[in-house]
Every structure is written in structure tokens, then in C-alpha cells.
C-alpha positions in Angstrom: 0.0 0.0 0.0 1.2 3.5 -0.9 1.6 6.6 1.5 -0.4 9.3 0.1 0.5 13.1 0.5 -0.5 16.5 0.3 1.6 19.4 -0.1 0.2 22.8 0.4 -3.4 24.1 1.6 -5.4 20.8 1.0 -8.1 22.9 1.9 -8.0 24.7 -1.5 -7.7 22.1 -3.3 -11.3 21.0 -5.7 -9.9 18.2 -8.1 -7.8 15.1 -7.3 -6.7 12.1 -9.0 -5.5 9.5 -7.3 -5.6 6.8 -10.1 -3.5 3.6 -9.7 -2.4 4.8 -6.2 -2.4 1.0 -4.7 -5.0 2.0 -1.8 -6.8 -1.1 -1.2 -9.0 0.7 2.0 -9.3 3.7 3.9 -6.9 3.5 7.0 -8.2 6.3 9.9 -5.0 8.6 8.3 -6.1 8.3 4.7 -9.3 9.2 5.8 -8.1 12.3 8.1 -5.6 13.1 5.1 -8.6 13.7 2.8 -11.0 15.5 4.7 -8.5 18.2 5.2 -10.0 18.6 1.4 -12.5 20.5 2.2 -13.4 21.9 -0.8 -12.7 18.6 -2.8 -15.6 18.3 -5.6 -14.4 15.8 -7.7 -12.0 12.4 -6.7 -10.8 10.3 -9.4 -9.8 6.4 -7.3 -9.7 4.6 -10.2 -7.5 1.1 -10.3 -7.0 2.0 -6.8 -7.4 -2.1 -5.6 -10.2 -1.0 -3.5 -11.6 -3.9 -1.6 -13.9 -1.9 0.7 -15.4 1.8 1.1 -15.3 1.3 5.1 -13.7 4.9 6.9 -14.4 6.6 3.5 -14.0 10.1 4.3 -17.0 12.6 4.9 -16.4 14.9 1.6 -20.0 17.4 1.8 -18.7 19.1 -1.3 -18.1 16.3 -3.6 -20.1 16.3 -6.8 -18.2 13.1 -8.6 -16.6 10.2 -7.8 -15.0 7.8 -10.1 -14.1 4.5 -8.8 -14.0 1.8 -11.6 -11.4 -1.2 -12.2 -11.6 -1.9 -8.3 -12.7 -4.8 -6.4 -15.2 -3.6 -4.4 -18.7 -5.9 -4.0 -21.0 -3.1 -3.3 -21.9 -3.9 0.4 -20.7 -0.9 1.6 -22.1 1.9 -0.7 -24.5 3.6 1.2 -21.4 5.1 3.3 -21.3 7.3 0.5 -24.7 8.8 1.6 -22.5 11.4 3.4 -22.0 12.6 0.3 -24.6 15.1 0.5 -23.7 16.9 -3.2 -22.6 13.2 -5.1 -24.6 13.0 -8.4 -21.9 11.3 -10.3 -20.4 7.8 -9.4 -18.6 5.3 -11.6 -18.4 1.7 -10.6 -17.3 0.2 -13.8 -15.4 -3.3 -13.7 -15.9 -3.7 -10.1 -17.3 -7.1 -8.5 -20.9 -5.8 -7.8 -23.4 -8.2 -8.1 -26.5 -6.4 -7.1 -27.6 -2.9 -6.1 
């Protein structure tokens, strides 16, 4: 698993893309780490080896999230329902059997 950092005023910061970043879940850091993105509208997780959405960070200003070619099974998608603003999500190629 990869370390991920910020430089600068993550506050300020609206767009980030952490494609192919091997993540594989949300450790309590990660999660603190990206909710100093306050302003964060759009998050790009894409071939990220996501296996679960559990401590998925509270993000009231995001509008899209793109999270294909994971491995997530859906169980845990309602999390994202604080996600007040999300009106885009991508979960192509993942191992979701049902809504």
C-alpha cells in the first residue's frame, strides 16, 4: 500500500486524482488526510485495488466520484450517503453483483 501526500493548503484544493495509487482501504490517516480537502468536488480512485469503502472520508462538497477497475462488491455503498452533493459515481469493472 502507498503513503499518500498532500503538499500545500489541501483545503483549496477542488480536483484530485489518485488513479493507480495502490490504496486497497481507507486506513483512519487516509481518511483524516482527505478530509483536510475541504473543498474537494471531484476524486478520481480509479485502479485504486479497492476492496472496501469502510472509513471513506466525509467529503460534503463532492459532486463526482469515479471508482472503476476496483474490487469492491457493493456492500458498503450507502457510506457514500455522506455525500450530500454526489450525483456522479462510476463503478465500472468492479465485482458488484447487485444494487
Amino acid at each position: 500500500m502507498q503513503r499518500i501526500e498532500l503538499s500545500g493548503n489541501a483545503s483549496k484544493i477542488d480536483h484530485l486524482n489518485l488513479d493507480d495509487v495502490n490504496i486497497r482501504y481507507f486506513t483512519a490517516s487516509t481518511k483524516a488526510l482527505l478530509e483536510k480537502c475541504s473543498s474537494l468536488e471531484y476524486l478520481c480512485l480509479n485502479s485504486c485495488d479497492l476492496t472496501s469503502l469502510e472509513n471513506f472520508p466525509k467529503l460534503p462538497k463532492l459532486i463526482a466520484l469515479e471508482l472503476s477497475n476496483n474490487k469492491l462488491n457493493g456492500n458498503d455503498l450507502a457510506i457514500l450517503g455522506q455525500c450530500p452533493l454526489l450525483s456522479f459515481l462510476s463503478l465500472d469493472d468492479n465485482q458488484i453483483a447487485s444494487l
